[in-house]
DOROVEX-147580 format. One line per field, with one value per residue: residue number from 1; x, y, z of N, C-alpha, C, O in turn; residue in three letters. Coordinates in steps of 0.02 Angstrom, whole numbers, plus 50000, padded with zeros to 5 digits. Layout:
! DOROVEX-147580
n <- c(NUM	...)
n_px <- c(X	...)
n_py <- c(Y	...)
n_pz <- c(Z	...)
ca_px <- c(X	...)
ca_py <- c(Y	...)
ca_pz <- c(Z	...)
c_px <- c(X	...)
c_py <- c(Y	...)
c_pz <- c(Z	...)
o_px <- c(X	...)
o_py <- c(Y	...)
o_pz <- c(Z	...)
res <- c(Ala	...)
END
This chain:
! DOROVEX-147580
n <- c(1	2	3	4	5	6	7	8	9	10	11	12	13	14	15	16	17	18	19	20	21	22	23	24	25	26	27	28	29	30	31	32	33	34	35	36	37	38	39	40	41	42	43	44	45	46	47	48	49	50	51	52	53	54	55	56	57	58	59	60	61	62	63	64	65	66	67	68	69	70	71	72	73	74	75	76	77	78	79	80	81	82	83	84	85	86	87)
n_px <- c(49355	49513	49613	49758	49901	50034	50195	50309	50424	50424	50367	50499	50597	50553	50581	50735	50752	50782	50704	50607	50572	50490	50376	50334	50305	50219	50134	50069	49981	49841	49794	49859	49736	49610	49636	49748	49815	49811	49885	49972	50059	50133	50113	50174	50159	50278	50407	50468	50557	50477	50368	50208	50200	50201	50248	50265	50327	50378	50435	50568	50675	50628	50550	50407	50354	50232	50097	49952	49820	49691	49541	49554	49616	49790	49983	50121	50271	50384	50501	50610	50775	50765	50876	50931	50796	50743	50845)
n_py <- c(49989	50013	50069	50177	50197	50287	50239	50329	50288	50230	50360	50429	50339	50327	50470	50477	50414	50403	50534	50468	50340	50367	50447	50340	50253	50321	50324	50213	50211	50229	50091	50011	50032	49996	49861	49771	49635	49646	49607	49674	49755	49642	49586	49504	49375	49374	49286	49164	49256	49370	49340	49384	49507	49583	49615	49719	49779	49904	49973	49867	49853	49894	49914	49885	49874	49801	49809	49718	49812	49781	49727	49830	49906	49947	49956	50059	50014	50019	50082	50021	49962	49819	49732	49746	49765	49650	49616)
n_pz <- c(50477	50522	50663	50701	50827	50858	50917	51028	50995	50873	50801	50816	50774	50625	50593	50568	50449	50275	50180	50051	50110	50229	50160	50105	50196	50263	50152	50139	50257	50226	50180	50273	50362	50305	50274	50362	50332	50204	50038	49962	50058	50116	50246	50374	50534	50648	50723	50828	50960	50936	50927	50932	50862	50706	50571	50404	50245	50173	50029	49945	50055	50184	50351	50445	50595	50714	50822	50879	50975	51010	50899	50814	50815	50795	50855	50805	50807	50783	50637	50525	50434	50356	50380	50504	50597	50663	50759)
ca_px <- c(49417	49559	49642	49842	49913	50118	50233	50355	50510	50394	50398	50561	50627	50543	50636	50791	50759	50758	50635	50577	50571	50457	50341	50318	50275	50142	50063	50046	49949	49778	49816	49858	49702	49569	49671	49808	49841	49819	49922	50051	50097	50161	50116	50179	50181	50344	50411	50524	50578	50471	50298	50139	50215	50191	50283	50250	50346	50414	50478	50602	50705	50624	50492	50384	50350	50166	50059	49866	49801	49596	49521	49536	49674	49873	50031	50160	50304	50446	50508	50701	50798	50774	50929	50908	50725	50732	50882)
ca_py <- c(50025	50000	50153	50177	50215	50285	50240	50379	50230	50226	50421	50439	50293	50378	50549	50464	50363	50446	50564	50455	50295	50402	50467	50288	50223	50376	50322	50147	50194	50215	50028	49979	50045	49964	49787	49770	49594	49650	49577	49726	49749	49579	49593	49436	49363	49370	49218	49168	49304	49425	49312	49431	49556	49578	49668	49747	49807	49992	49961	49818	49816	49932	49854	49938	49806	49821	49746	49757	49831	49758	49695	49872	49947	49940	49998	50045	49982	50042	50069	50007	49932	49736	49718	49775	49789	49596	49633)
ca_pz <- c(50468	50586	50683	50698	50858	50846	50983	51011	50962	50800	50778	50807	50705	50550	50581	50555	50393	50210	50174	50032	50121	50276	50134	50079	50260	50261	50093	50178	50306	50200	50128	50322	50402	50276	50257	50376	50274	50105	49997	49932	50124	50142	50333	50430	50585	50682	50773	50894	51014	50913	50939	50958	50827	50634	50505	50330	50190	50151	49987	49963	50110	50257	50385	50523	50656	50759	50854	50879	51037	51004	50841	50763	50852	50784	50866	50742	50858	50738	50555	50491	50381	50360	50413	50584	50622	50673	50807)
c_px <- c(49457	49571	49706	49851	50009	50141	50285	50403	50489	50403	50462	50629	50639	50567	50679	50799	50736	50697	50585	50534	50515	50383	50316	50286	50204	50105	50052	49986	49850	49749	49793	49777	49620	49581	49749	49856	49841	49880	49998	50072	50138	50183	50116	50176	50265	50318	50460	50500	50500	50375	50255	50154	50208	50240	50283	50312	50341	50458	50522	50639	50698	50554	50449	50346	50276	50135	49972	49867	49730	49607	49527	49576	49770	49903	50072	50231	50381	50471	50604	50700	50802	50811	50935	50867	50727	50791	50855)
c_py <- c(50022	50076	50127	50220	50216	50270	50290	50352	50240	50338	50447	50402	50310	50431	50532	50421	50429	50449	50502	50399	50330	50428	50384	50235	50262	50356	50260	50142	50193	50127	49967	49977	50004	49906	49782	49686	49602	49624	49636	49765	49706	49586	49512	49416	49373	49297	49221	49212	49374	49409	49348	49484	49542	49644	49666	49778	49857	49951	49886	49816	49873	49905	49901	49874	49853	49790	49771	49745	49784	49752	49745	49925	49934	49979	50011	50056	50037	50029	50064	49970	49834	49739	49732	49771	49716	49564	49641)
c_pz <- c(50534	50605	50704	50764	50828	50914	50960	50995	50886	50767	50766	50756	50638	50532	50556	50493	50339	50216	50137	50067	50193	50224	50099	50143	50250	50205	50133	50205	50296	50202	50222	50357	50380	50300	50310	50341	50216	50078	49971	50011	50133	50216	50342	50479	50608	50713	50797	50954	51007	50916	50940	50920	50773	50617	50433	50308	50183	50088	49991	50037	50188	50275	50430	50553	50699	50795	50865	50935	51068	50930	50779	50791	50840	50818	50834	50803	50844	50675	50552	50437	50404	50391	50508	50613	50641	50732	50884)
o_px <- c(49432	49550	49714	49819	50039	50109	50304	50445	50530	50439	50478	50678	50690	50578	50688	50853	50699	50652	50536	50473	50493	50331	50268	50249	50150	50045	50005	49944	49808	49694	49752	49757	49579	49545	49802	49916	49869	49929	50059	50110	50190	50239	50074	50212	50306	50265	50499	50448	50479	50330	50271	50118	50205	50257	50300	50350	50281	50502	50510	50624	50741	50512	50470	50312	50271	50150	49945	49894	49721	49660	49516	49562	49803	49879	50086	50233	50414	50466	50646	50654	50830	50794	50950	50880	50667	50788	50894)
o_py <- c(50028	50127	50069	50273	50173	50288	50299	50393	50256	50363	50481	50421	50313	50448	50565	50392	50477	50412	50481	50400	50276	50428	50388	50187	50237	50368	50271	50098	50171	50108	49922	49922	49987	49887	49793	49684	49565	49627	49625	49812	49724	49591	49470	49459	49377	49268	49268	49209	49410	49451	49359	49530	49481	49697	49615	49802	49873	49910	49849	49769	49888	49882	49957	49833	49913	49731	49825	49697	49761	49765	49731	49985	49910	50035	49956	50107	50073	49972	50103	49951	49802	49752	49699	49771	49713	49505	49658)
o_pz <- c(50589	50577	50722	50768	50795	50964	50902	50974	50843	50724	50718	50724	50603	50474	50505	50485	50347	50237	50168	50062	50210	50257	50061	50132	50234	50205	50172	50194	50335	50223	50233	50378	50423	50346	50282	50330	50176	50116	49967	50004	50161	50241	50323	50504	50562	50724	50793	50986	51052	50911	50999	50940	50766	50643	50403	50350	50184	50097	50039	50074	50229	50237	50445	50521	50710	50799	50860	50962	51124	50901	50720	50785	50885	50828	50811	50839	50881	50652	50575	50401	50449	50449	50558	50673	50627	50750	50929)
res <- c(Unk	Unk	Unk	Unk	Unk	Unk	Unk	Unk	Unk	Unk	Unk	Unk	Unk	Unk	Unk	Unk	Unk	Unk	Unk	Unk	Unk	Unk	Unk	Unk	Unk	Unk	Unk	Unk	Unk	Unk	Unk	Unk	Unk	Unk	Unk	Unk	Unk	Unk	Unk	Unk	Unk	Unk	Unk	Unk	Unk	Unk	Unk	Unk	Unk	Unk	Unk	Unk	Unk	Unk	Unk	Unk	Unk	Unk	Unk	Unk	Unk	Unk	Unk	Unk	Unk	Unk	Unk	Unk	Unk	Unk	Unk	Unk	Unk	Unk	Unk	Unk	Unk	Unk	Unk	Unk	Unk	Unk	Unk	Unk	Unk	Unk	Unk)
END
């Protein structure tokens, strides 16, 4: 089982996004901590600029960007909207 570290950019990110879309990160994080590839995440690599980072799926179009610390250690970096979260 993995363990979830928040960065305070990542806490604070989530304050500011709909409730629902914040209660839908939080069910995630069961899903994340077993499987951080599982399949209904659709966790990816980043590339480019964004190299050494991954990001999952909130619903259709919101992301939370992370990175692993050790083999069993995530940071959850920050949660947005597609549109942005790749800025």
């Amino acid at each position: 089982m993995n363990s979830i570290v928040f960065s305070d950019n990542f806490l604070s990110s989530v304050k500011k996004l709909d409730r629902k879309i914040a209660v839908k990160i939080n069910n995630s994080f069961k899903l994340l901590q077993s499987d951080a590839f599982d399949s209904r995440l659709h966790a990816k690599p980043l590339r480019g600029m964004l190299k050494g980072l991954y990001s999952f799926r909130v619903g259709r179009d919101y992301r939370v960007v992370f990175r692993f610390l050790d083999d069993t250690t995530m940071l959850l970096i920050l949660a947005e909207h597609r549109s942005k979260i790749y800025k």
